[in-house]
C-alpha positions as CSV (number, residue, x, y, z in Angstrom):
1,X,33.3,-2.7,-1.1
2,X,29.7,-1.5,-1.6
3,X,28.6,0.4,-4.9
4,X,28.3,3.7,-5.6
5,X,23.8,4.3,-4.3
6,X,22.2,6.8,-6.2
7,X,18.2,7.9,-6.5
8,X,16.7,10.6,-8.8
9,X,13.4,11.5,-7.9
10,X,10.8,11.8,-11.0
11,X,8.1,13.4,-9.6
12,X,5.9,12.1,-6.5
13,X,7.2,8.4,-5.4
14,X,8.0,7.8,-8.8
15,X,12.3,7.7,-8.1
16,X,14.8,5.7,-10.3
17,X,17.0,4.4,-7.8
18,X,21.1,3.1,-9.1
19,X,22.7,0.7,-7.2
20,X,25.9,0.8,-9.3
21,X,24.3,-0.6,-13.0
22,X,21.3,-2.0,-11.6
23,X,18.4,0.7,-12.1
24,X,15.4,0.2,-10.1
25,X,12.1,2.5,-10.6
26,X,9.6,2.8,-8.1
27,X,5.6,3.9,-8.0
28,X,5.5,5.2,-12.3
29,X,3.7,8.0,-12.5
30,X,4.0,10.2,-15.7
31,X,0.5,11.7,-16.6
32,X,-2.3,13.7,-14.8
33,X,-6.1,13.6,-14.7
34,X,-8.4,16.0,-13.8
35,X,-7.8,15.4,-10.3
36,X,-4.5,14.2,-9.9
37,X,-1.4,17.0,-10.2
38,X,1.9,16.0,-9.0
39,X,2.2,19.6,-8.6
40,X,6.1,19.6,-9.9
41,X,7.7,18.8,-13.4
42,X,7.8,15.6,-14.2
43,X,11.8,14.9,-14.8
44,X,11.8,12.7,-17.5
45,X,9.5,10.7,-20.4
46,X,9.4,7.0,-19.8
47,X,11.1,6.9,-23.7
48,X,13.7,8.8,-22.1
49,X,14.7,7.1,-18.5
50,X,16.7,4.0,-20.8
51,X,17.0,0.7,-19.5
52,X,15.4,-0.3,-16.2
53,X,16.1,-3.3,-14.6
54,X,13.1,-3.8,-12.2
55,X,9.5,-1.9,-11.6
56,X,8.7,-1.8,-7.7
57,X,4.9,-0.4,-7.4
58,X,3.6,-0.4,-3.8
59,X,-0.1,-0.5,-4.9
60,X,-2.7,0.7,-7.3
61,X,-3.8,3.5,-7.3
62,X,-3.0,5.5,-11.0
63,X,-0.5,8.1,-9.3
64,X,1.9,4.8,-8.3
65,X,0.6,2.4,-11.0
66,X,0.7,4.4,-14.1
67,X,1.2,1.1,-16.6
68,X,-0.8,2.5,-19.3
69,X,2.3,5.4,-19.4
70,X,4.8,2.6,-19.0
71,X,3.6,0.3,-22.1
72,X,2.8,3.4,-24.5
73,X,6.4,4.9,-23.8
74,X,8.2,1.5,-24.9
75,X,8.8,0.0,-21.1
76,X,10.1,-3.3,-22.4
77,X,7.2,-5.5,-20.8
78,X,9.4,-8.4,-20.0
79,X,11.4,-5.9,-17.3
80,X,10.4,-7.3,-14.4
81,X,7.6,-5.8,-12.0
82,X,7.1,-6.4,-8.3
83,X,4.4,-5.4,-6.3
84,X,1.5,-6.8,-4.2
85,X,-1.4,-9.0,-5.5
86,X,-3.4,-6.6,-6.6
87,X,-1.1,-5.0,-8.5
88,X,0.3,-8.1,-10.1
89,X,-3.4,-9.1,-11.6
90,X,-3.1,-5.6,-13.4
91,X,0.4,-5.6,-14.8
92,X,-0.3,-9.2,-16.2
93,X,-3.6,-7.2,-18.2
94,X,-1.5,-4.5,-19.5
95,X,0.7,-7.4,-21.1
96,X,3.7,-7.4,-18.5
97,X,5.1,-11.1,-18.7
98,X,7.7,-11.2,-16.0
99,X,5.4,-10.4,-13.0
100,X,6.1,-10.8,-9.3
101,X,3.6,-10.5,-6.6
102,X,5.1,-10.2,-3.2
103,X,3.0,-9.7,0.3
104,X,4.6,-8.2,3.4
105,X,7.8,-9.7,4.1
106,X,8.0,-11.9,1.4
107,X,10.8,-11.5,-1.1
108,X,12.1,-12.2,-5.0
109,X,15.3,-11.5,-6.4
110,X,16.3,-9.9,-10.3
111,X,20.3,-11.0,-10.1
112,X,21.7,-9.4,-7.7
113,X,18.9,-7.1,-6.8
114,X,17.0,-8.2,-3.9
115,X,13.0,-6.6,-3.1
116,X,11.3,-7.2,0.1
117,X,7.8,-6.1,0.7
118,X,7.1,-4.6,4.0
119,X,4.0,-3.9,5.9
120,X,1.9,-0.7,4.9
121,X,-1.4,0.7,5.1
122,X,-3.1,2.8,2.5
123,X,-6.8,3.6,1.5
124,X,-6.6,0.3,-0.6
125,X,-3.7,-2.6,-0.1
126,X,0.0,-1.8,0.0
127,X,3.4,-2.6,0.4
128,X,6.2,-0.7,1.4
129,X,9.6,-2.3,0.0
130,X,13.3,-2.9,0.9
131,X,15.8,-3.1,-1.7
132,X,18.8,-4.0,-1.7
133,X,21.9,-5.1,-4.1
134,X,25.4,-5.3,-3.3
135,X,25.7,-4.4,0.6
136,X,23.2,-1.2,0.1
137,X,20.0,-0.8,1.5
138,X,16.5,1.2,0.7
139,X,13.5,1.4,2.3
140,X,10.8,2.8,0.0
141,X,7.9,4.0,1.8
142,X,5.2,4.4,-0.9
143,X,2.6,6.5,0.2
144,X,1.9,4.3,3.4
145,X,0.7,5.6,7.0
146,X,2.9,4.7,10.2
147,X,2.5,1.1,11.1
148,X,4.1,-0.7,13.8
149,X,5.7,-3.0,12.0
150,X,8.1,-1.1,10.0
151,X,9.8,-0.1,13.4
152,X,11.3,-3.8,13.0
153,X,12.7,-3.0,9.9
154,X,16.6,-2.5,11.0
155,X,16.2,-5.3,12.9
156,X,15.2,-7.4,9.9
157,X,17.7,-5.8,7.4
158,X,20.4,-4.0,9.1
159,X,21.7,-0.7,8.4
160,X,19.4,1.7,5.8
161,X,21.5,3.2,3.3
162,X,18.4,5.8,2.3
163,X,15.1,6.2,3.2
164,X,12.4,7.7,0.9
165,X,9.3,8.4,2.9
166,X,5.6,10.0,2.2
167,X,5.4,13.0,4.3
168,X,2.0,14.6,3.1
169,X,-0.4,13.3,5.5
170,X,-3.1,13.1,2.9
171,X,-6.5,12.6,4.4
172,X,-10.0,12.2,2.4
173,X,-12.5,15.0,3.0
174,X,-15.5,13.1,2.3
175,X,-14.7,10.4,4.3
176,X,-14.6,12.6,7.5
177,X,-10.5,13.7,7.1
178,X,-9.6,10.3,6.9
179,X,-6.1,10.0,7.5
180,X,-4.5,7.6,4.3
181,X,-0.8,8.8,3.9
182,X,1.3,9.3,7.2
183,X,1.8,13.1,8.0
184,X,5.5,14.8,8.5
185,X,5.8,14.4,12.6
186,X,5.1,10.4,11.8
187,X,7.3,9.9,8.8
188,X,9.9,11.9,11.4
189,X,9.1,9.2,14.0
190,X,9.5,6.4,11.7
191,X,12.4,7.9,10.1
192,X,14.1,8.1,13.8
193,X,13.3,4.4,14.3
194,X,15.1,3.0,10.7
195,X,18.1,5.8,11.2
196,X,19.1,6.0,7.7
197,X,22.1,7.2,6.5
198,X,20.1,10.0,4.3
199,X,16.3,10.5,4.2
200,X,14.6,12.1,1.4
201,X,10.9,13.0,1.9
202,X,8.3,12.6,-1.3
203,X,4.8,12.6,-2.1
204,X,4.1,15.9,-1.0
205,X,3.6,18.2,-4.0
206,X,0.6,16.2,-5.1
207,X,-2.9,18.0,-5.2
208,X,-5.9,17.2,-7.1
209,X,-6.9,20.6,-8.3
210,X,-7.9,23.9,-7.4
211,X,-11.8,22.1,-6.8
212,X,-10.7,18.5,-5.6
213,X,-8.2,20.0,-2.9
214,X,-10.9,22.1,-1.7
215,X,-14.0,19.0,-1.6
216,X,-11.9,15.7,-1.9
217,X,-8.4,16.2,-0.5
218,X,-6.6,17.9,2.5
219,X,-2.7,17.8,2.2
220,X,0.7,19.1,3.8
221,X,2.5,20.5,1.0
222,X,6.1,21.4,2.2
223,X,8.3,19.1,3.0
224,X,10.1,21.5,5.4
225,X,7.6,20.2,8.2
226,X,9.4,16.8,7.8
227,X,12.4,18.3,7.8
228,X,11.9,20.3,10.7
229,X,10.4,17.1,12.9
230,X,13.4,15.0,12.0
231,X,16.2,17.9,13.0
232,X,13.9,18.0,16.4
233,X,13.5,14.4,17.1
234,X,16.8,12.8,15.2
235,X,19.4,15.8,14.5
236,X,22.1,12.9,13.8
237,X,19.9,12.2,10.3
238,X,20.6,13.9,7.4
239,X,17.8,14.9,5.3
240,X,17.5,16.5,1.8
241,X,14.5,17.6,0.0
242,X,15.0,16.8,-3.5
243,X,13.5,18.7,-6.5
244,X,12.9,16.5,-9.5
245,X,15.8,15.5,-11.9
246,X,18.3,16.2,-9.1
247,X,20.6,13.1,-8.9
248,X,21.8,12.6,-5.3
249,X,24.7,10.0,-4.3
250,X,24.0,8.2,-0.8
251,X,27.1,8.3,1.0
């Protein structure tokens, strides 16, 4: 019999996901600059989340990769933390000591708590991730565009328990509207492709200031447009947006 699946989203990716005891938190982010607002509360202090079991960070930029936050709230730096090369050479200079630095579709286990990367594609190198412990299954999407290869994700890993997907189609003014986050109708498509059991969309609140959002970044705030796409495209899937501190239970 599998274990009770739970995820509480933080703010932005940043999600503490429960797979029974085993407490898994994704993409840290609990501070702002000048140009980076996660435009909602940020649920909890990293003093305050307790004991974490394993840090999955898809790649580097400061709103998924916020160590400094992690060390200066009291993160116990031998938790372990998984994520791509370039995130590993990081962690290991903020003083992390069990690091683990995975490429797409390689994998490393923390007891019974198994992480996958999987491909992604982002304005620098990412990974997307599944994670799985004791018969449940997560796909974590980061803030990765579409790529092809994530359509053979079910095919890899079986059923996916929850999804948690970027849906804010964030795209780079200066550099011509860019595309570097996939947009609602593709997180729909790709969301119709793994068929979850629950989808929860994230990475949309973000903005980067009344001046940035007007000269640096164009973004799809609501998360309704995802919503929408996937009652169009898969009705069978059910999806919930999810303010931050809400605890949700995956059936």
């Amino acid at each position: 019999m599998s274990v009770p699946l739970k995820v509480t989203r933080i703010d932005h990716a940043c999600q503490l996901i429960e797979f029974g005891e085993i407490r898994v938190l994704t993409d840290p982010w609990f501070t702002q600059t000048a140009n980076y607002y996660a435009g909602e509360p940020t649920h909890l202090t990293v003093a305050e989340l307790g004991r974490v079991d394993a840090v999955v960070i898809s790649h580097e930029h400061y709103d998924h990769c916020d160590l400094d936050s992690l060390v200066a709230g009291g993160l116990d730096l031998d938790t372990p933390l998984i994520g791509p090369g370039t995130v590993s050479s990081i962690a290991r200079s903020k003083g992390f000591r069990d690091v683990r630095a995975v490429e797409a579709w390689e994998a490393t286990s923390v007891g019974d708590l198994t992480v996958t990367a999987t491909p992604g594609q982002h304005g620098v190198h990412e990974v997307t991730f599944v994670i799985q412990a004791y018969g449940r299954t997560v796909f974590f999407g980061g803030d990765s565009l579409r790529v092809p290869e994530l359509d053979l994700v079910p095919e890899r890993f079986g059923h996916i328990d929850l999804a948690l997907l970027p849906t804010n189609g964030l795209c780079v003014r200066p550099l011509n509207l860019e595309q570097s986050v996939m947009n609602a109708e593709q997180a729909a498509g790709l969301t119709a492709v793994l068929k979850p059991t629950l989808a929860v969309p994230h990475h949309y609140a973000f903005h980067s200031g009344r001046l940035g959002d007007q000269v640096i970044t164009k973004t799809d705030q609501d998360p309704r447009h995802y919503a929408d796409a996937v009652a169009r495209i898969a009705p069978e899937i059910d999806v919930r947006i999810v303010l931050p501190g809400i605890e949700v239970t995956v059936p």
